[in-house]
TORROMAR-131876 format. One record per residue (C-alpha): residue number from 0; residue in one letter; x, y, z. Coordinates in Angstrom, 1 decimal, padded with zeros to 4 digits. Layout:
<atoms>
     k   r     east    north       up
   NUM   A        X        Y        Z
...
</atoms>
This chain:
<atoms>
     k   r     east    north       up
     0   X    000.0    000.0    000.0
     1   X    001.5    003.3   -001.0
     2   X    001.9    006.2    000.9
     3   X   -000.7    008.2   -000.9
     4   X   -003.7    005.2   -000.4
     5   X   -002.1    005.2    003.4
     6   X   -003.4    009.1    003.9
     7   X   -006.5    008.6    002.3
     8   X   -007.7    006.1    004.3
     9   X   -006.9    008.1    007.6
    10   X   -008.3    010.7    006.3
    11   X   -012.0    008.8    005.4
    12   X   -011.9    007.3    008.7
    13   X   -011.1    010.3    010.8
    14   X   -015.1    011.5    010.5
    15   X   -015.6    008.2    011.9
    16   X   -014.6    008.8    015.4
    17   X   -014.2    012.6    015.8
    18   X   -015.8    014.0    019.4
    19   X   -015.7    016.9    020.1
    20   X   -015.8    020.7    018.9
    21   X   -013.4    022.4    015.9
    22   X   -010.6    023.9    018.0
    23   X   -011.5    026.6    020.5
    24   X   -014.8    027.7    019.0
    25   X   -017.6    024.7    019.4
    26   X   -019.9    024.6    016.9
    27   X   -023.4    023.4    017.4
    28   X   -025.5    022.7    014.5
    29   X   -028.9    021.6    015.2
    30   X   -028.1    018.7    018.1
    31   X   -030.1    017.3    020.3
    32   X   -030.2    017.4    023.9
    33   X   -029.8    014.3    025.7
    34   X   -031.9    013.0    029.0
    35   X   -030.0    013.2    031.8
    36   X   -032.0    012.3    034.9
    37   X   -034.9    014.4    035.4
    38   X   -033.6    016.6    033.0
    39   X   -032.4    017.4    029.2
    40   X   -028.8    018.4    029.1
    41   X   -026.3    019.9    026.7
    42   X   -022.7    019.7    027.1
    43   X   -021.6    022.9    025.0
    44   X   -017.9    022.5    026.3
    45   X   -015.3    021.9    028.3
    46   X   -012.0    023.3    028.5
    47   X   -009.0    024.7    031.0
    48   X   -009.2    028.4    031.2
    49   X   -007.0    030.9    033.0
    50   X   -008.0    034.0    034.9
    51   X   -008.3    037.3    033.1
    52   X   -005.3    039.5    034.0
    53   X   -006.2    042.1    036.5
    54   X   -005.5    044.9    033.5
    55   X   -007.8    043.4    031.4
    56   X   -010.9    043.2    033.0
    57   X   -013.9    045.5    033.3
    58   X   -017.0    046.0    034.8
    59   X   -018.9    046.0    032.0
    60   X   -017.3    042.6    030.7
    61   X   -016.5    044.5    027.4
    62   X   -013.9    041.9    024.9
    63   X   -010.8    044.0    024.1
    64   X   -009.5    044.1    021.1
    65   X   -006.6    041.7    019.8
    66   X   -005.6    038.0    020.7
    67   X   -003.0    038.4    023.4
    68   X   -005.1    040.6    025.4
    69   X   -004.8    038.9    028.9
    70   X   -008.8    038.4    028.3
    71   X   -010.0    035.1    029.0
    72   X   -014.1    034.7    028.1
    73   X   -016.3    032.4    026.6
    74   X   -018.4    034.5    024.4
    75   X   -021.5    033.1    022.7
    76   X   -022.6    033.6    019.2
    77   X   -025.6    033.7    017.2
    78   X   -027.3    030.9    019.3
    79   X   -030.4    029.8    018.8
    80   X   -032.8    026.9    019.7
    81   X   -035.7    025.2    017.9
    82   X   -038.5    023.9    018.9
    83   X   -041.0    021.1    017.0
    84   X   -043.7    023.4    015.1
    85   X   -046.3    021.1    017.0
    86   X   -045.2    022.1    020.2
    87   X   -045.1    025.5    019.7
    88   X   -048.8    025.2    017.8
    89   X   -050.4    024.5    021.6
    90   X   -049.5    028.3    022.6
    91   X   -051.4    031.6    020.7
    92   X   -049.5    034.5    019.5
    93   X   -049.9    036.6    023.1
    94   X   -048.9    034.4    025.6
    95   X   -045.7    035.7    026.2
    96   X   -043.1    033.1    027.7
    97   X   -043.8    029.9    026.4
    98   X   -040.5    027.5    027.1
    99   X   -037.5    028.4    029.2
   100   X   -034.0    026.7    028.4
   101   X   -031.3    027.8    031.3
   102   X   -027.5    027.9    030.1
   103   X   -024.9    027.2    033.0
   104   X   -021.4    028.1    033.3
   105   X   -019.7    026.5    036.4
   106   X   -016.2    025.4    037.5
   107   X   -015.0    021.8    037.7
   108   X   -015.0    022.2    041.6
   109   X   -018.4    023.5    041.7
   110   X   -019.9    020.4    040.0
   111   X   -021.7    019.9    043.3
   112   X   -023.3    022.7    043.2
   113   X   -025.4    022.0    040.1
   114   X   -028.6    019.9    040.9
   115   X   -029.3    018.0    044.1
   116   X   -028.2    014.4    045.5
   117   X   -031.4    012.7    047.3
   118   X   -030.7    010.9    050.5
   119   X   -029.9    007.6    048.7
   120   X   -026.6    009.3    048.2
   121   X   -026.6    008.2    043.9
   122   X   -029.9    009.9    042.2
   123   X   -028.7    013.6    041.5
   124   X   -032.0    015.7    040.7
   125   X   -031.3    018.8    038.2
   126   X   -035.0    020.1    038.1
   127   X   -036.8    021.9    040.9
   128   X   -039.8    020.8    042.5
   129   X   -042.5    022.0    045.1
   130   X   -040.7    019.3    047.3
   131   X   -036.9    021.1    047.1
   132   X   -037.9    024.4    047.0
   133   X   -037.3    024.6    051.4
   134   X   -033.7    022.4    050.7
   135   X   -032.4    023.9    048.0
   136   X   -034.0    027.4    047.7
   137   X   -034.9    026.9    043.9
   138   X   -037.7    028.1    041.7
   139   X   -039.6    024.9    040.1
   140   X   -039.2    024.4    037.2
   141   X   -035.9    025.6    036.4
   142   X   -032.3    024.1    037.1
   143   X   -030.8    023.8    040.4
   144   X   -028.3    025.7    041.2
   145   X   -026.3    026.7    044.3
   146   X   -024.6    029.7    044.3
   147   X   -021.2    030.2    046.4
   148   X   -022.0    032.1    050.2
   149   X   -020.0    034.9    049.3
   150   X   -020.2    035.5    045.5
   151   X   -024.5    035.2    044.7
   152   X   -024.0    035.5    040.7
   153   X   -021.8    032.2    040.7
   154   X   -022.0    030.0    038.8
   155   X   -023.3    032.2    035.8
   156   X   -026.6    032.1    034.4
   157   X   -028.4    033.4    031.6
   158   X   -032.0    032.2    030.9
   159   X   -033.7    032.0    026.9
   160   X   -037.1    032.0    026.9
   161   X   -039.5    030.9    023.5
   162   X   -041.9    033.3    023.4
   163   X   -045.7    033.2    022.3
   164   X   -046.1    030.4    019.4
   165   X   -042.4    031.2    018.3
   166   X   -040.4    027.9    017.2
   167   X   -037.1    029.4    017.7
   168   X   -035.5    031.1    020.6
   169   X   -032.6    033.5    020.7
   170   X   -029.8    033.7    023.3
   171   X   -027.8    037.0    023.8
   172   X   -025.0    037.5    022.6
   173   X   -022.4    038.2    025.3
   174   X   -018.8    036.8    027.2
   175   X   -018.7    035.5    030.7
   176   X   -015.2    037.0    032.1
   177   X   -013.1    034.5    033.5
   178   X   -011.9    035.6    036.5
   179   X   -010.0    032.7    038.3
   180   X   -008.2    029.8    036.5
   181   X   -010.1    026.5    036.4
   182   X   -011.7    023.5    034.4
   183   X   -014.6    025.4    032.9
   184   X   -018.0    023.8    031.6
   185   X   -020.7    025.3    029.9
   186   X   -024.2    023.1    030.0
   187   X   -027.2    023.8    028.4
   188   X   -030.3    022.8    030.5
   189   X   -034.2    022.1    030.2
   190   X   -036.8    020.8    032.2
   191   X   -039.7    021.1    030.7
   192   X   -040.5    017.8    029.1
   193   X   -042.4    019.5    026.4
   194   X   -039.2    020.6    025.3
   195   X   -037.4    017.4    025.0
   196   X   -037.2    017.9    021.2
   197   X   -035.6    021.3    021.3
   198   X   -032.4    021.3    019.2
   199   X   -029.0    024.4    019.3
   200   X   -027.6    026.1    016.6
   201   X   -024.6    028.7    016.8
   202   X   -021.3    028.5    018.3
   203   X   -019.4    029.6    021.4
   204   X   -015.5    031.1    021.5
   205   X   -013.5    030.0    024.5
   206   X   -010.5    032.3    024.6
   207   X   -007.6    032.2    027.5
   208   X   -005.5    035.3    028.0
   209   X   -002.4    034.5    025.7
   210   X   -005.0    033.2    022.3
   211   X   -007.5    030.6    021.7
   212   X   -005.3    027.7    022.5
   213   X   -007.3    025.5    025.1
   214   X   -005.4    025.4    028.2
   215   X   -004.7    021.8    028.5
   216   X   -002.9    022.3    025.0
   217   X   -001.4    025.5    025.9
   218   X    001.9    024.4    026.7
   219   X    002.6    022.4    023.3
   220   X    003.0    025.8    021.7
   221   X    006.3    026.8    023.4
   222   X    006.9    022.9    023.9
   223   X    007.3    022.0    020.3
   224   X    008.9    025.5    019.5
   225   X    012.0    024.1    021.7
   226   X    011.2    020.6    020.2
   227   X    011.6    022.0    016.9
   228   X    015.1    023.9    018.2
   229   X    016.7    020.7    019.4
   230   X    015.7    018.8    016.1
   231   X    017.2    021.6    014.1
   232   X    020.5    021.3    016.2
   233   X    020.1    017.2    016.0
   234   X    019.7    017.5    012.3
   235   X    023.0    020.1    012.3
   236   X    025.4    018.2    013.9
   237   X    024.4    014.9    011.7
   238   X    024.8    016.6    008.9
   239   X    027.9    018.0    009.0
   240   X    029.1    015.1    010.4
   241   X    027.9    013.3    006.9
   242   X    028.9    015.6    004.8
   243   X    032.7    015.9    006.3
   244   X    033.1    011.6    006.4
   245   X    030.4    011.1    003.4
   246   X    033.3    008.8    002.1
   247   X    032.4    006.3    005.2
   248   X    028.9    006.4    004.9
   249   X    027.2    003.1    005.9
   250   X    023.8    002.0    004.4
   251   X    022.0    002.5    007.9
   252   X    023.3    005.7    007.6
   253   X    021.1    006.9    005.2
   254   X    017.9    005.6    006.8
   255   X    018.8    007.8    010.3
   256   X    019.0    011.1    008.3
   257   X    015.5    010.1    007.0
   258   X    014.6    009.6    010.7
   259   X    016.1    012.7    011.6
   260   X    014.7    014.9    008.7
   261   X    011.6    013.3    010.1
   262   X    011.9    014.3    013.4
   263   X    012.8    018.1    012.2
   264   X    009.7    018.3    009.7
   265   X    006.9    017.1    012.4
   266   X    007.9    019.4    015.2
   267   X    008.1    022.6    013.2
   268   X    004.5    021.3    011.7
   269   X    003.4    021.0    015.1
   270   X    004.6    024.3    016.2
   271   X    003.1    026.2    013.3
   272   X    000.2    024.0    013.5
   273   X   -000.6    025.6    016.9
   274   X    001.0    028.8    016.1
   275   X   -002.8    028.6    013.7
   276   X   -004.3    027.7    016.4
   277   X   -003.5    029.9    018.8
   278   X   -004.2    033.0    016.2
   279   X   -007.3    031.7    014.9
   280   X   -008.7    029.0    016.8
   281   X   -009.1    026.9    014.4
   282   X   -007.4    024.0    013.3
   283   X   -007.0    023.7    009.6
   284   X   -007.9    019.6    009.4
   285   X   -005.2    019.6    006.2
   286   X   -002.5    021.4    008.3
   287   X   -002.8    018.9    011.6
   288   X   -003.6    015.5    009.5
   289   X    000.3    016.3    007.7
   290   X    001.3    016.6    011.1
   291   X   -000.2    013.6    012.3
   292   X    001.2    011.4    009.3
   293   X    004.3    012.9    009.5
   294   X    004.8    012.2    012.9
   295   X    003.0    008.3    012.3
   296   X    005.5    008.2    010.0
   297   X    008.5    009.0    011.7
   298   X    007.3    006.8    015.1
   299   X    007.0    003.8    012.3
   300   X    010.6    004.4    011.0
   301   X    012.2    004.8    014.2
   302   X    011.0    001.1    015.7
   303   X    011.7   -000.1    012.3
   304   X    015.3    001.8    012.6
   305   X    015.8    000.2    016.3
   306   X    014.8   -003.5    014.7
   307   X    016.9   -003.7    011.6
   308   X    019.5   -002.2    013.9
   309   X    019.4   -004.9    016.0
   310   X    019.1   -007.6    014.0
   311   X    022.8   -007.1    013.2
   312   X    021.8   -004.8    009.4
   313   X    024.9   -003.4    008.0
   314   X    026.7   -004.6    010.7
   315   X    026.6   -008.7    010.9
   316   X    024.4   -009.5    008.0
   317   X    024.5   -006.9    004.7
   318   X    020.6   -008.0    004.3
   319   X    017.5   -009.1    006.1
   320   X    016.7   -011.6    003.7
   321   X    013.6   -013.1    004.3
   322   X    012.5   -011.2    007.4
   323   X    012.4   -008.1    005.2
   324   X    008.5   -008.8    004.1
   325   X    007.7   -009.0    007.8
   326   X    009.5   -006.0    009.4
   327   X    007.9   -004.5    006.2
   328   X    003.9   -005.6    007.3
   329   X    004.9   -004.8    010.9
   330   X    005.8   -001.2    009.9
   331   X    003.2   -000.8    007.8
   332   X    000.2   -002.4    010.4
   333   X    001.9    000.1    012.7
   334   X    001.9    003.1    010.7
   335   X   -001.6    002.5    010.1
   336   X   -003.0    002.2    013.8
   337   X   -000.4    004.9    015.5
   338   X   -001.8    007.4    012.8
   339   X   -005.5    006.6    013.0
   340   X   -005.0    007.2    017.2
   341   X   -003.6    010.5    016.3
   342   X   -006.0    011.6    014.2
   343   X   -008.7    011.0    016.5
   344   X   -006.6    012.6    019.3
   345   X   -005.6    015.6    017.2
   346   X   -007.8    016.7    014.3
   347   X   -011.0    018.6    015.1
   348   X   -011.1    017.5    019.0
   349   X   -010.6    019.2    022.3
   350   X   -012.0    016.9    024.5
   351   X   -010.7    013.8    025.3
   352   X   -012.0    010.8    023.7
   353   X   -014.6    008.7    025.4
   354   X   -013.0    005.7    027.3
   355   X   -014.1    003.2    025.0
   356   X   -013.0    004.9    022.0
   357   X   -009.7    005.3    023.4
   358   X   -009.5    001.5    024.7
   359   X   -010.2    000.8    021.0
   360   X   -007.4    003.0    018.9
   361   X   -004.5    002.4    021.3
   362   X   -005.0   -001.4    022.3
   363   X   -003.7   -001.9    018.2
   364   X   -000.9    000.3    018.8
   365   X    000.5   -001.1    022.9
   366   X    000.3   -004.4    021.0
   367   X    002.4   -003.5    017.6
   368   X    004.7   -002.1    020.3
   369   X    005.1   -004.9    022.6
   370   X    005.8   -007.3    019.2
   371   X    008.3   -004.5    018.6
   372   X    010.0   -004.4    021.7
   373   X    009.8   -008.5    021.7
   374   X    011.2   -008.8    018.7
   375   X    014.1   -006.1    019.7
   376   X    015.4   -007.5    022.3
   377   X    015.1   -011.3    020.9
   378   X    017.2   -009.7    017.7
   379   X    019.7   -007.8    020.1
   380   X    020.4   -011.2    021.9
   381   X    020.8   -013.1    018.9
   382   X    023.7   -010.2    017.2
   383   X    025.5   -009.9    021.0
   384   X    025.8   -013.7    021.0
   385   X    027.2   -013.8    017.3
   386   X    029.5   -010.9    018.2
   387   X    030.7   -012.6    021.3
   388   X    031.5   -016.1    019.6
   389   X    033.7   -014.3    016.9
   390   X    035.4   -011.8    019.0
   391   X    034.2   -008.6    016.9
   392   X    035.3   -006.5    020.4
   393   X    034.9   -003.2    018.7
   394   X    031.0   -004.1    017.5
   395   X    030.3   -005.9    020.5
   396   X    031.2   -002.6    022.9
   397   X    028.8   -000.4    020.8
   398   X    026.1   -003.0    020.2
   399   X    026.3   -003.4    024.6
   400   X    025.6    000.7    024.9
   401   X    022.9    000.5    021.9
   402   X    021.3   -002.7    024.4
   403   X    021.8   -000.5    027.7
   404   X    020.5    002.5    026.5
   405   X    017.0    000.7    025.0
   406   X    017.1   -000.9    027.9
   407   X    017.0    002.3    029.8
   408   X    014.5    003.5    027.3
   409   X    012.0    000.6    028.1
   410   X    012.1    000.5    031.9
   411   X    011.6    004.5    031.7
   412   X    008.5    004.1    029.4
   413   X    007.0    001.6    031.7
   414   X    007.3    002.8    034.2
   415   X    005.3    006.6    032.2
   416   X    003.2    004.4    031.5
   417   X    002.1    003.1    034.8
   418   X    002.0    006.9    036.1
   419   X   -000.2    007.6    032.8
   420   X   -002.5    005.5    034.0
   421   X   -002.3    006.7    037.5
   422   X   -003.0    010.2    036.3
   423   X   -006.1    009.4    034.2
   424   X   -007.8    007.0    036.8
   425   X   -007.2    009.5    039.3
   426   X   -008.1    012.9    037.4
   427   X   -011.4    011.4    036.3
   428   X   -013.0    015.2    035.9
   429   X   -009.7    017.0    034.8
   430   X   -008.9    018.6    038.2
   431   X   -005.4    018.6    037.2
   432   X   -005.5    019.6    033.5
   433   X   -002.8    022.3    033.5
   434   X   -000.1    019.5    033.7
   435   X   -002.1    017.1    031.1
   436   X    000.6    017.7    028.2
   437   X    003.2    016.2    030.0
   438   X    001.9    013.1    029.9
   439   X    002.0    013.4    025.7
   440   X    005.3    015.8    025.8
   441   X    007.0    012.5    027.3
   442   X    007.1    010.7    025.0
   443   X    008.3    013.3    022.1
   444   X    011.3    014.1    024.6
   445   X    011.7    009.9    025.3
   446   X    012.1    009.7    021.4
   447   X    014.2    012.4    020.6
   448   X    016.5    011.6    023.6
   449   X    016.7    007.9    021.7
   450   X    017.4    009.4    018.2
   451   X    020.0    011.4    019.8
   452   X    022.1    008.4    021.2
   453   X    021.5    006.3    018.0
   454   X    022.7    009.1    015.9
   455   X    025.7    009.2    018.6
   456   X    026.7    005.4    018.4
   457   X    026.2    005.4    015.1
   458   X    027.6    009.1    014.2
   459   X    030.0    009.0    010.7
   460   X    033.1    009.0    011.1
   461   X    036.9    008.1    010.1
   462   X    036.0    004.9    011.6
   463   X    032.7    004.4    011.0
   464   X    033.2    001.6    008.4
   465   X    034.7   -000.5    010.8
   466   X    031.2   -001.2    012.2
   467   X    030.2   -001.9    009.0
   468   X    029.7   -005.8    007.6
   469   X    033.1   -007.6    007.2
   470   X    034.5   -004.1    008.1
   471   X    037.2   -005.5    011.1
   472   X    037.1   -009.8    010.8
   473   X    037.7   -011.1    007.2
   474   X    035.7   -014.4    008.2
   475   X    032.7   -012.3    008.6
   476   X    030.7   -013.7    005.7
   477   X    030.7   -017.0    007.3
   478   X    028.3   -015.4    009.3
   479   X    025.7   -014.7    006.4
   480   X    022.4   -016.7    006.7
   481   X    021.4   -019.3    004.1
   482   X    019.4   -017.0    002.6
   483   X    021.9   -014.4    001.7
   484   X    024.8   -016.5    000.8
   485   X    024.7   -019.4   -002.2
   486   X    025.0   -023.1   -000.9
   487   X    028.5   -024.8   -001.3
   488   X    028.8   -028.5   -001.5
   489   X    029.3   -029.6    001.8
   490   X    033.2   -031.3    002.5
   491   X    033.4   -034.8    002.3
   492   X    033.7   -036.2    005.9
   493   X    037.2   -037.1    007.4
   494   X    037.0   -040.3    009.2
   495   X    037.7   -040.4    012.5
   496   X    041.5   -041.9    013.6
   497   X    042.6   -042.4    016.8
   498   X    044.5   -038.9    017.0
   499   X    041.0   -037.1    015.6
   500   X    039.9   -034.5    018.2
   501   X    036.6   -033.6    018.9
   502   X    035.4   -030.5    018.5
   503   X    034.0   -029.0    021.3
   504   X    033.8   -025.1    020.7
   505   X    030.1   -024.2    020.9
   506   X    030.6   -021.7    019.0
   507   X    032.0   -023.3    015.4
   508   X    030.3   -021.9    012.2
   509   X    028.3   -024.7    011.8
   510   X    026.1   -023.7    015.1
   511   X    026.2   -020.3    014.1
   512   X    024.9   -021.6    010.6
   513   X    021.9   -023.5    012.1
   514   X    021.2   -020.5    014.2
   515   X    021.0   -018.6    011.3
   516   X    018.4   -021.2    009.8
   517   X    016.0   -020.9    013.2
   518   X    016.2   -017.2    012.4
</atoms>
């Protein structure tokens, strides 16, 4: 499958599992509410905001003008709600307020305070009733909502009313002012079961002081920016490297400055990516599915890089023979599920993906990974034993730091791993959201940290060819597997005298030879 047929298809399935909102302005167009309870709820968002600086903010809640204007808001536009012409059809043309629908703004701490818990401490009740009015101090009918003790206009409110026989409703358009950084959410409420088919159009803008970027993806910006620095320095110090030995250039060689070059090209598409982001707030799908391939593509090469690597390329065998058709279908099955994940994670989303979704696009990719890392370090055992039995001291010292430092990188990566894991089980409502991206920076820094010490070991060089296959032991090619070498008659056997010794090195080429065979 070519590279071309590779982008189409993630680019057909990506509608597929999208959830969420374009960037930092959510679109609705004519969805439903869903039942909830007693209730029929909304979600119109959810994002990390930070508080308005003290400069920026007004009484009168006025925007200012530009993008990094220390104004943080989320300002509604041009939304409206419909109602089924039947329902509106049972009220005449003068009977003023006809349907109510509430919108809520509340922090992630003040979940609490939105409906009430009955004493069977489970059934939360979002509607008022005669029966809560003296517990809760609501007005039936409409949402309950506590406000703080010292602060009576929080969380916000606004109230849209249908009016008369009117089908469609009109909410006002105006910015809540965020005044103190938190996990925001923004609910749209009813409770009138007449109502239950009533559907939004319009959008809202969630903006944080320094641009649009939602705060849990805030920090990328100046993350990838120094990402893109250190590739660029990477990428400098390889190349003049090649270009100043290019007379010792190894095979493998080439395939790390295509990993490299990699590396270089998705973190300055990432950067600019959310450079657009930022400015705009939205996110061009063209602009962050190239930098979701790219990077697919570069996480594909890189295992495939660390395999052949280990399986001795260019350094005990000059081919793969044929293992080359399966490292090939295990890159390419990669390729296919890291970049579908990151699509759904990337393009067109703020929110996180629902759980099952997620359990679904990266089971694929932990399993690819584990046959990687399998296969590695089977490979790597195989090379360090063949290097050992022939004494190839110089290839066997490097291949022992290229085995300590994946080593390093594996137990390090577990171990995120289990700490991912922590993170998400225990941040269930986002409560610690400004620190999110590290958990996803990680693994970026993990990577380039691993290019960097593979493009060290394996840095060109006056000497470089001595790593190379045959490069330091002219019996080297006794070392070839069936496959890559043409079969000589076997010797015809000596027979044994009584001086004949017996061969007892368990190393001879003939062990070596079947070895190759199991391989």
């Amino acid at each position: 499958m070519g590279m071309k047929s590779l982008y189409a298809l993630v680019v057909l399935c990506a509608p597929l599992f999208l959830n969420g909102a374009l960037a930092a302005v959510h679109p609705y167009n004519n969805e439903y509410f869903y039942s909830v309870g007693d209730a029929f709820i909304f979600r119109g968002g959810r994002e990390g905001l930070w508080e308005s600086k003290s400069e920026a903010v007004d009484e009168w809640g006025a925007v200012a003008t530009g993008i990094n204007n220390g104004k943080s808001y989320i300002r509604f536009s041009k939304v409206q709600f419909f109602r089924p012409k039947s329902v509106a059809a049972e009220y005449g043309a003068t009977d003023g307020d006809t349907g109510l629908v509430q919108a809520v703004v509340f922090e992630v701490h003040d979940r609490d305070r939105i409906g009430y818990v009955t004493a069977d401490g489970f059934t939360r009740r979002y509607c008022c009733t005669k029966e809560l009015v003296a517990k809760t101090r609501c007005y039936p009918g409409r949402l309950i909502v506590q406000p703080h003790a010292g602060n009576e206009d929080w969380p916000w409110q606004t109230d849209i009313y249908f009016t008369d026989n009117d089908t469609i409703a009109y909410a006002v358009d105006e910015a809540v002012t965020i005044t103190d950084t938190g996990m925001y959410y923004l609910w749209f409420v009813v409770c009138d079961p007449n109502l239950a088919g009533v559907t939004i159009s319009g959008q809202t803008t969630w903006k944080n002081p320094g641009g649009y970027l939602p705060g849990m993806m805030a920090s990328y910006l100046p993350f990838f920016g120094v990402c893109s620095i250190a590739y660029l320095v990477l990428g400098f110090l390889w190349l003049l490297n090649y270009m100043t030995n290019w007379r010792e250039i190894m095979p493998l060689q080439n395939y790390m400055t295509a990993v490299v070059a990699l590396g270089m090209i998705e973190m300055s598409t990432w950067y600019f990516d959310y450079v657009n982001f930022n400015s705009t707030g939205f996110r061009p799908y063209d602009t962050t599915i190239w930098a979701v391939v790219i990077g697919s593509l570069r996480k594909c090469l890189s295992r495939t890089l660390v395999l052949v690597v280990s399986m001795g390329y260019g350094v005990v065998r000059p081919t793969l023979g044929g293992l080359t058709n399966k490292v090939m279908a295990l890159s390419g099955a990669y390729f296919i599920a890291a970049a579908t994940l990151d699509v759904m994670t990337n393009v067109g989303t703020i929110d996180d993906l629902t759980s099952s979704a997620r359990v679904f696009l990266v089971l694929p990719v932990a399993i690819l990974d584990a046959v990687f890392i399998l296969w590695i370090f089977t490979s790597l055992s195989k090379t360090l034993a063949q290097l050992q039995a022939r004494r190839q001291t110089t290839k066997l010292e490097l291949y022992r730091r290229f085995t300590n430092t994946l080593a390093v990188a594996v137990v390090v990566s577990i171990a995120w791993i289990a700490y991912e894991m922590y993170f998400k089980v225990t941040d269930q409502f986002n409560e610690r959201w400004q620190s999110d991206w590290i958990t996803g920076a990680f693994w970026h820094v993990l990577n380039l940290c691993l290019n960097a010490v593979i493009c060290f070991l394996w840095r060109p060089s006056e000497r470089a060819l001595q790593y190379a296959y045959g490069g330091d032991d002219p019996n080297m090619d006794d070392m070839l597997d069936p496959e890559d070498v043409p079969l000589k008659p076997a010797p015809k056997p000596t027979p044994a005298g009584p001086n004949s010794k017996v061969n007892t090195d368990v190393f001879a080429i003939e062990d070596e030879d079947e070895e190759g065979k199991m391989e």
